[in-house]
DRENPAZA-699821 format. One record per residue: residue in three letters; x, y, z of N, C-alpha, C, O in turn. Coordinates in steps of 0.2 Angstrom, whole numbers, padded with zeros to 4 digits, always signed. Example, Ala and Ser with C-alpha at 12.3 -4.5 7.8 and 13.67 -1.06 7.14 Angstrom:
<nodes>
ALA+0066-0028+0039+0062-0022+0039+0066-0016+0039+0071-0017+0042
SER+0064-0011+0035+0068-0005+0036+0064+0000+0039+0067+0006+0040
</nodes>
This chain:
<nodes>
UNK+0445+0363+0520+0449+0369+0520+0452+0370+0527+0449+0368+0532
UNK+0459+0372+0526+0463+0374+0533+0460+0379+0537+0460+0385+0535
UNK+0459+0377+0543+0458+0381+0548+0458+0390+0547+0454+0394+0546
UNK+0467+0389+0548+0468+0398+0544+0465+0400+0539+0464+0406+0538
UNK+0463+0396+0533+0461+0401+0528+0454+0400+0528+0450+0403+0524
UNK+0451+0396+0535+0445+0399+0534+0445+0406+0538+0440+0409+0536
UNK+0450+0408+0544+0451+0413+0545+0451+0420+0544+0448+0425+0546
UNK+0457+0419+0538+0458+0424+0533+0454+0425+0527+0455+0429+0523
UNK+0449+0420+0528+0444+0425+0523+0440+0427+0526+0436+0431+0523
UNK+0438+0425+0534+0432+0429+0537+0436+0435+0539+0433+0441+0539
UNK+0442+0435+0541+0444+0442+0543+0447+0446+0535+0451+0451+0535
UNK+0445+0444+0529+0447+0449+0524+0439+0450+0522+0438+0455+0519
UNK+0435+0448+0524+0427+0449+0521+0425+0456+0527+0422+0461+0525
UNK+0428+0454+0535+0426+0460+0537+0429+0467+0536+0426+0472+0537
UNK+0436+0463+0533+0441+0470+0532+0438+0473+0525+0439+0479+0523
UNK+0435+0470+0522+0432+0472+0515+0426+0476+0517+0426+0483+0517
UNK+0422+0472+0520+0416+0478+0521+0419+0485+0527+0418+0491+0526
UNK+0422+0482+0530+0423+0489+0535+0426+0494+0530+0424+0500+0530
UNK+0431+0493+0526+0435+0497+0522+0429+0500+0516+0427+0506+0515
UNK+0427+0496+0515+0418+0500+0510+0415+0502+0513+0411+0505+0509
UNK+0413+0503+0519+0407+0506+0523+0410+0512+0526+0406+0516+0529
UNK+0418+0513+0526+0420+0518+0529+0423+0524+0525+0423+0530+0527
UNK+0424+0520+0517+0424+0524+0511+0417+0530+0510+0416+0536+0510
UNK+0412+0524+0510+0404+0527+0511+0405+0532+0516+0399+0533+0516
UNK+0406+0533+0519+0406+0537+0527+0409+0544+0525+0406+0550+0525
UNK+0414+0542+0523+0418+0547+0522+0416+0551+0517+0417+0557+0518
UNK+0412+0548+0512+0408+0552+0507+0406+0559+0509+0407+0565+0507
UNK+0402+0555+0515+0397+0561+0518+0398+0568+0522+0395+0573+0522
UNK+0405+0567+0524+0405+0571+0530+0404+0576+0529+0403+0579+0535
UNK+0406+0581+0524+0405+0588+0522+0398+0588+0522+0396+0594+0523
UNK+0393+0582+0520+0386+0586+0522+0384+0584+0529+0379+0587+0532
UNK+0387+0581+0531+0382+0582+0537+0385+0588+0541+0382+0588+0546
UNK+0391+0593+0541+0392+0596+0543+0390+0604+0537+0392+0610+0536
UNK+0385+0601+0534+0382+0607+0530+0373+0606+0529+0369+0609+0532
UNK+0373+0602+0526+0366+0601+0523+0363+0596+0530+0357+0596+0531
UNK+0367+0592+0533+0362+0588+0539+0361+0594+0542+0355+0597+0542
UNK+0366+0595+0546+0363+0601+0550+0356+0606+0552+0353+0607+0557
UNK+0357+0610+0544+0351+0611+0540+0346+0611+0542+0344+0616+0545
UNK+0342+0604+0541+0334+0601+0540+0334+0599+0546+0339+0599+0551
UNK+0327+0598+0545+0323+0598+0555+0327+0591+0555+0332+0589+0551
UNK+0324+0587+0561+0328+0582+0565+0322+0581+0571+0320+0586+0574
UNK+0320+0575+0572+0318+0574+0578+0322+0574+0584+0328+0572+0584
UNK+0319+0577+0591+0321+0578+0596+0326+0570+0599+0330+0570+0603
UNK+0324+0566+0596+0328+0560+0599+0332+0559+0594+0334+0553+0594
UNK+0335+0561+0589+0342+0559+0584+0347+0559+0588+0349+0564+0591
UNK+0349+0553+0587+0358+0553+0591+0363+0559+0588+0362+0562+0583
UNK+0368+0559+0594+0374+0562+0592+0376+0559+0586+0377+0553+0584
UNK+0378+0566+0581+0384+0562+0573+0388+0558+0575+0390+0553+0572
UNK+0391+0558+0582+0397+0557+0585+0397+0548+0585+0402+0544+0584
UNK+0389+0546+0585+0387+0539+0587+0387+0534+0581+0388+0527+0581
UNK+0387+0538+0576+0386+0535+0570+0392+0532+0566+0392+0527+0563
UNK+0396+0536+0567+0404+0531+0565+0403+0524+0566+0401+0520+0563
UNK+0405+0524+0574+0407+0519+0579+0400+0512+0577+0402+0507+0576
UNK+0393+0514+0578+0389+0509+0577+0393+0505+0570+0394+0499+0569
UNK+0393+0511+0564+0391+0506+0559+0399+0505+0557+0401+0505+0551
UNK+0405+0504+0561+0411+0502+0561+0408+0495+0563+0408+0490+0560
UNK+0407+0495+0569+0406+0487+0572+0399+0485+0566+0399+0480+0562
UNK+0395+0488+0566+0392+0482+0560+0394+0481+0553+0394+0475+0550
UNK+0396+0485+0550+0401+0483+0544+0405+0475+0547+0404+0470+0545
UNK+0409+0478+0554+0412+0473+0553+0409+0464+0556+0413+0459+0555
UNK+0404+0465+0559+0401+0458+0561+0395+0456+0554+0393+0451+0554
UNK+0394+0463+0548+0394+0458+0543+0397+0456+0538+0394+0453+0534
UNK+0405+0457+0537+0410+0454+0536+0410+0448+0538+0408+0443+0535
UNK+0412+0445+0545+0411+0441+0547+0406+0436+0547+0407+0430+0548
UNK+0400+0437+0545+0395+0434+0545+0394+0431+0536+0392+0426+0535
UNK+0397+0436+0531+0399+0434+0525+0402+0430+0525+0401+0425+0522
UNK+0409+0430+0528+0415+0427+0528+0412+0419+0532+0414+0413+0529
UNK+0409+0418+0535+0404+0412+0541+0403+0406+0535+0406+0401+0534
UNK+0397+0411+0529+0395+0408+0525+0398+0407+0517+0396+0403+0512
UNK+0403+0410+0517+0408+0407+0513+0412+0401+0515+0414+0397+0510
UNK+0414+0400+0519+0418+0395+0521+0414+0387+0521+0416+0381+0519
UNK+0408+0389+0524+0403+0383+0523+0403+0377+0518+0402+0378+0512
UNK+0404+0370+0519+0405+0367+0510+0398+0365+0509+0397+0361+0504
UNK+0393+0368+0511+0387+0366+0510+0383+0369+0510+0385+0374+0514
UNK+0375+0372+0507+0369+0376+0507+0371+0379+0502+0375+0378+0498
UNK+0366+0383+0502+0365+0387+0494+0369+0394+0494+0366+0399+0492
UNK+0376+0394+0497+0380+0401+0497+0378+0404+0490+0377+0410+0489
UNK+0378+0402+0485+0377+0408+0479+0369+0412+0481+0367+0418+0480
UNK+0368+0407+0482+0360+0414+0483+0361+0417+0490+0358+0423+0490
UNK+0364+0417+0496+0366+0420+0501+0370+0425+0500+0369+0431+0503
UNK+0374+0423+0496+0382+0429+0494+0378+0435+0489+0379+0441+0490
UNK+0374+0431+0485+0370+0437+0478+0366+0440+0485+0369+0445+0486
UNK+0360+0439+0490+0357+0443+0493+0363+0449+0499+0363+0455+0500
UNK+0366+0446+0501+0371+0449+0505+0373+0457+0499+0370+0463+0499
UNK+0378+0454+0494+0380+0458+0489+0374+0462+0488+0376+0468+0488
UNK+0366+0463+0486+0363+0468+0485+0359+0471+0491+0356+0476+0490
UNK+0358+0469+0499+0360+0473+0503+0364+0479+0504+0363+0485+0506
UNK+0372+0475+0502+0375+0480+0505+0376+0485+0498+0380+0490+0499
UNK+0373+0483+0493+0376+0489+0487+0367+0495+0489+0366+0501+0488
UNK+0364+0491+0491+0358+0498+0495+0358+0501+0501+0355+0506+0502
UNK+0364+0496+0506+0366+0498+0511+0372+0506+0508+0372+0512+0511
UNK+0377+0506+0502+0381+0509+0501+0377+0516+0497+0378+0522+0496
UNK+0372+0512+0493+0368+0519+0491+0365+0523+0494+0365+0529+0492
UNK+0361+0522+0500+0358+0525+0506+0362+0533+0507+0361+0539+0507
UNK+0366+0529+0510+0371+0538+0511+0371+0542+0504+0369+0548+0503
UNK+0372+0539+0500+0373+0545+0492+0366+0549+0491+0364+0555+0489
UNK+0361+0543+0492+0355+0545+0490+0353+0552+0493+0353+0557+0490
UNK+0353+0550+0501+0350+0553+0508+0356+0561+0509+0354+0566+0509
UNK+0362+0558+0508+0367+0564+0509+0369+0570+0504+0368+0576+0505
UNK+0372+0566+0500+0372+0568+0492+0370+0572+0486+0372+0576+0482
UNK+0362+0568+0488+0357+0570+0483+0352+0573+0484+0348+0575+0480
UNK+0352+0574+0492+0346+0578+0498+0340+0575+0495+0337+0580+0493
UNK+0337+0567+0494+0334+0567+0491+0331+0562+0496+0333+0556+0496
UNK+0327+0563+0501+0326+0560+0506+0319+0555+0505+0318+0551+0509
UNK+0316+0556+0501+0309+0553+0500+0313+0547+0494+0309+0543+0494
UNK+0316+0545+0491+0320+0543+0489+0324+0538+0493+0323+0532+0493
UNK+0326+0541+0497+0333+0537+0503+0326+0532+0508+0327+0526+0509
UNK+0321+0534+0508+0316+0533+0514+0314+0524+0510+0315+0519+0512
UNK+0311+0526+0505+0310+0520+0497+0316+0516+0499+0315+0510+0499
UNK+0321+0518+0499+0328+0514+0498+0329+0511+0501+0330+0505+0500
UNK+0327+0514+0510+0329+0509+0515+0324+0504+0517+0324+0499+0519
UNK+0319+0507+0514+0313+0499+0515+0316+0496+0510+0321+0494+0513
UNK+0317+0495+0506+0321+0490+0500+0326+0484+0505+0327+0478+0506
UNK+0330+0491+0508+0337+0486+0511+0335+0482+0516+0336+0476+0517
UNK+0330+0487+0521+0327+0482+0526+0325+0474+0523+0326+0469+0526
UNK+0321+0474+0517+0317+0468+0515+0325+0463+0511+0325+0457+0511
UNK+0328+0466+0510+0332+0464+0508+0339+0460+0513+0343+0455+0512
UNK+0339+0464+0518+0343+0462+0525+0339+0457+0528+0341+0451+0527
UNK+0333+0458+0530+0330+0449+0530+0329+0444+0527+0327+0439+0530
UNK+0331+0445+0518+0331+0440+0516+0336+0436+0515+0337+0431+0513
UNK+0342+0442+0518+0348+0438+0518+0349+0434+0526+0353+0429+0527
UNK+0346+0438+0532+0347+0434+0536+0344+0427+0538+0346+0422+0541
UNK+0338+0426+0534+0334+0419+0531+0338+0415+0528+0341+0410+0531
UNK+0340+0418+0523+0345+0413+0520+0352+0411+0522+0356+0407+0519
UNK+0352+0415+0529+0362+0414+0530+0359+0408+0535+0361+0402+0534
UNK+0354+0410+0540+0351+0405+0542+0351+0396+0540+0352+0391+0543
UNK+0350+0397+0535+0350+0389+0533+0356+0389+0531+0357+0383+0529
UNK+0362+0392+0530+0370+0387+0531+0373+0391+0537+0377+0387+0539
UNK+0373+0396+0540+0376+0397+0548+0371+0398+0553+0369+0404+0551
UNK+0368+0397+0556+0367+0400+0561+0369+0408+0564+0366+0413+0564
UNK+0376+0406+0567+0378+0410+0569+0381+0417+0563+0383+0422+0565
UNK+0381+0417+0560+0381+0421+0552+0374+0424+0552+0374+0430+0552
UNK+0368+0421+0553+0361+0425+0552+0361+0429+0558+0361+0435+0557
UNK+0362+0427+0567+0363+0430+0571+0367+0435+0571+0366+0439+0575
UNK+0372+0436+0568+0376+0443+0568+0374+0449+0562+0377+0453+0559
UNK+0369+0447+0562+0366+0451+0556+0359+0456+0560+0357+0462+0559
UNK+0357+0453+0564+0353+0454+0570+0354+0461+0569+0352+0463+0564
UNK+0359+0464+0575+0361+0471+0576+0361+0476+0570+0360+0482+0570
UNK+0362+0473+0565+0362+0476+0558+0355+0477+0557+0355+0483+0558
UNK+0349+0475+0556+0343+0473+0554+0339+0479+0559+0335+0483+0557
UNK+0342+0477+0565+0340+0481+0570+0341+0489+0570+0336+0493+0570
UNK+0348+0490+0569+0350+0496+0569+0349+0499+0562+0351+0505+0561
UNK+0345+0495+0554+0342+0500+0549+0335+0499+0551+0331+0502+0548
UNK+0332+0496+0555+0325+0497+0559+0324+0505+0560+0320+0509+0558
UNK+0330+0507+0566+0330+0513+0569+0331+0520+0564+0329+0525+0564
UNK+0335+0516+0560+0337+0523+0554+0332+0521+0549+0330+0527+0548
UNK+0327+0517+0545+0321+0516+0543+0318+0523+0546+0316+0528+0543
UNK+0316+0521+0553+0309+0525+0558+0313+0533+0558+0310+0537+0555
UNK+0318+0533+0559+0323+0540+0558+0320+0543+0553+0316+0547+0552
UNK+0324+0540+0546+0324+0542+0540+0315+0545+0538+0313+0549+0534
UNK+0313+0542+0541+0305+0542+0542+0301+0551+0544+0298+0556+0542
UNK+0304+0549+0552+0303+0557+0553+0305+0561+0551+0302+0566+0551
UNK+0313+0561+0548+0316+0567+0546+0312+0571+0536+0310+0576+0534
UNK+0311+0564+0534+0305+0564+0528+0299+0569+0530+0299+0574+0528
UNK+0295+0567+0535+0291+0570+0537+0290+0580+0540+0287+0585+0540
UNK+0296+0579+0543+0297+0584+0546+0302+0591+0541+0302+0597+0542
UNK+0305+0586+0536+0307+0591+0530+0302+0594+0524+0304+0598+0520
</nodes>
């Protein structure tokens, strides 16, 4: 495969995800300036303001890290790509669940699912990228915190 189209498909996979996860975003914003507001909240929840910008950059280093593992001519990309894809369709349902459907005990269920599911996708990107599992990192990390998040706001509603 030529150089640039391994390019142009890493940079069409981040541009795929960024443009899905900003679709998702956008979903929400009339609740979170109605219905988030609302419900309790732990004293240490980030500004709303933070949350675009994070999951713009992760969207788009797991495009990129898709895209790593599609280019690969070797390892088991079909079970990589099917785990990747059911992350992020639980990654996309999380805000409808959690924003949507104010169904928090629900969303809380969901994100443990994607957590267990984002590491099995970062195991598996690992045996054909390297570099593809580690940009996955910051992802993993950052539904860690919204997990523990999702956790108190559960509790505390």
């Amino acid at each position: 495969m030529l150089l640039r189209n391994k390019i142009f498909i890493v940079a069409a996979c981040a541009l795929v995800c960024l443009a899905a996860g900003t679709a998702s975003g956008l979903t929400t914003i009339t609740e979170i300036k109605t219905w988030y507001v609302s419900i309790q909240k732990p004293s240490w929840n980030p500004p709303n303001w933070i949350f675009g910008p994070v999951w713009s950059t992760l969207y788009v280093l797991m495009g990129i890290a898709l895209g790593l593992v599609i280019i690969q001519p070797k390892g088991n990309r079909r079970m990589a790509i099917t785990l990747f894809a059911i992350q992020f369709v639980l990654n996309m349902a999380w805000s409808f669940i959690f924003f949507k459907m104010h169904n928090i005990t629900l969303a809380l269920a969901e994100i443990a699912a994607m957590w267990v599911m984002i590491l099995a996708t970062i195991v598996t990107f690992s045996k054909i990228n390297k570099t593809a599992a580690w940009l996955l990192v910051p992802y993993i990390s950052w539904v860690s915190f919204a997990s523990l998040l999702t956790f108190t706001i559960w509790r505390l509603n």
